[in-house]
N, C-alpha and C positions, 0 to 999 in steps of 0.2 A: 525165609523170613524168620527160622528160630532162631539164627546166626544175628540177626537184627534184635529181636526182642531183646533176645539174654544180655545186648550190650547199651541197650538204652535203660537211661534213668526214669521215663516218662515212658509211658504207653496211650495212646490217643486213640481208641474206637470208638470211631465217626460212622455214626449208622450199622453198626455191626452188631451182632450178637456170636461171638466166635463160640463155636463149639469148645467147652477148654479141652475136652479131651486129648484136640486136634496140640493143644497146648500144653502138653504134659503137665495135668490137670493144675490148676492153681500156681505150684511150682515156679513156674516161669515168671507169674508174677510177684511173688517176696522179693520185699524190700523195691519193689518198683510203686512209684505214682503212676495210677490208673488215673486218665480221665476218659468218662462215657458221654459223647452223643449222641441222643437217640431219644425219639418221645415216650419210648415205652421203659419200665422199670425192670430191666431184665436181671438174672441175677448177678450177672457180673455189675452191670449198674449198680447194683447193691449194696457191692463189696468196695464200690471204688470209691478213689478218694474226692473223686467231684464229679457228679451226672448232673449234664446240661440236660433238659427234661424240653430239647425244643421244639415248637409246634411244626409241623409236617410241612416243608415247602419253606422252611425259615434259616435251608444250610449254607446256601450263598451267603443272603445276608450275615451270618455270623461270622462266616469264613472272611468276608470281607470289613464286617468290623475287627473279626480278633485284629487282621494286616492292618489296621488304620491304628488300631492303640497299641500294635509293637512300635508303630511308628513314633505316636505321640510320648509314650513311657521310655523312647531312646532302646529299646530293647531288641530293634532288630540286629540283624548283624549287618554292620556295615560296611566292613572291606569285606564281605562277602557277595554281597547286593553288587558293590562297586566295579568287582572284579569279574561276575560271572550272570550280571542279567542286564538285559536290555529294556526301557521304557517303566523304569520302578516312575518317573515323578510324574509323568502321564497318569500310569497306577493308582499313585498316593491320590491324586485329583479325584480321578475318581471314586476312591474310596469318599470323600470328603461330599459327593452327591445325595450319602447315604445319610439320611438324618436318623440320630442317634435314640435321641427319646423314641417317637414312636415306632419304630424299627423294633428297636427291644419290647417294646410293649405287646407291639406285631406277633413277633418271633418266641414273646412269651420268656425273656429272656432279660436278667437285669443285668446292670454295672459290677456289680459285685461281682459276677462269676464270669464275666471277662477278666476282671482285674485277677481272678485267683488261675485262670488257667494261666496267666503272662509271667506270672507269679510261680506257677510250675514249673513252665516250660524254659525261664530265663536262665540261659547262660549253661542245657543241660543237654544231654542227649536224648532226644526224641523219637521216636514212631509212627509215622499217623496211618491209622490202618483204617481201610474205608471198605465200605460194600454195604450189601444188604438194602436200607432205604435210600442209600444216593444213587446207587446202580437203576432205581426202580422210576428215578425221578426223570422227567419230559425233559430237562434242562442241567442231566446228567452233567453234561460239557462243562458247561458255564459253571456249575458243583464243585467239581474235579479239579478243576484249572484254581478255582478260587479258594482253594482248601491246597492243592500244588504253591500259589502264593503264601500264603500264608508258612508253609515249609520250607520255601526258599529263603523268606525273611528272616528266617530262623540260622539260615545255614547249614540247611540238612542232608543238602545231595553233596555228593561228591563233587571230586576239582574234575573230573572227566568229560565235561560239556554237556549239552542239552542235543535234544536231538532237533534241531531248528537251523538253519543256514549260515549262521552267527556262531552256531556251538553255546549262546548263551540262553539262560530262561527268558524269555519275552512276555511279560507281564500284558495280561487285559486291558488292552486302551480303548476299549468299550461296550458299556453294556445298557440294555435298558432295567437299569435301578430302582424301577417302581415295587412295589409290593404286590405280591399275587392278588389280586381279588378274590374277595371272599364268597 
């Protein structure tokens, strides 16, 4: 993974608090955009260049809004998507279940810091590095996969196939899109 960091422009920890040590301290990240997800205000949080601060159980949801407005801002990659996943418009539908306002309201999360992660992440090389509160979550799966969408839109795996029958990413063609109860 250090071979990954040092060569992306963006760094995305999604639920993580990495030790940096483990990351030859600080270092690795000069001249890189950090973005943190995470409810808590860790230090890396701190230092970085945008902490989503979202509420516990609200990482699907995001995950699956960031995928719905690469959509709308034309910013995913598209002979990428075309060439190497299966069921994106099924996907996009679905993303579209998710209603935006009180979603974000939900998830404790505005417009604005959608628009600034899109805004990061367009047109650059990426990282998304997960663990810690999404490993912990009932609904890890459904987490992982929709935060995995979210990186394929991007264009972030390699041309070397998916591990699926297809060899392509097979995007989520359903889920139950309600809101945890509180």
């Amino acid at each position: 993974m250090q071979k990954e960091i040092k060569e992306s422009d963006v760094i995305i920890f999604w639920g993580k608090n990495p030790k940096l040590s483990s990351l030859e301290p600080l270092e690795v990240l000069k001249n890189k955009k950090v973005i943190v997800i995470d409810p808590i205000k860790t230090e890396i949080a701190k230092m970085a260049d945008l902490h989503i601060s979202i509420k516990p159980k609200g990482d699907f949801f995001l995950a699956m809004l960031l995928c719905r407005f690469l959509y709308i801002y034309e910013s995913a990659d598209e002979e990428y998507l075309q060439k190497h996943t299966a069921g994106f418009e099924d996907f996009y539908e679905l993303t579209q279940s998710i209603r935006i306002v009180s979603t974000l309201k939900e998830i404790d999360v505005n417009l604005g810091e959608i628009e600034r992660v899109i805004e990061l992440v367009e047109s650059k090389k990426v990282i998304i590095i997960c663990g810690g509160g999404v490993q912990k979550c009932r609904d890890k799966d459904d987490i992982l996969r929709a935060i995995d969408a979210f990186g394929v839109m991007l264009g972030l795996y390699g041309e070397g196939g998916f591990d699926t029958p297809s060899g392509k990413f097979e995007f989520i063609d359903e889920h139950d899109c309600t809101l945890p109860s509180k």
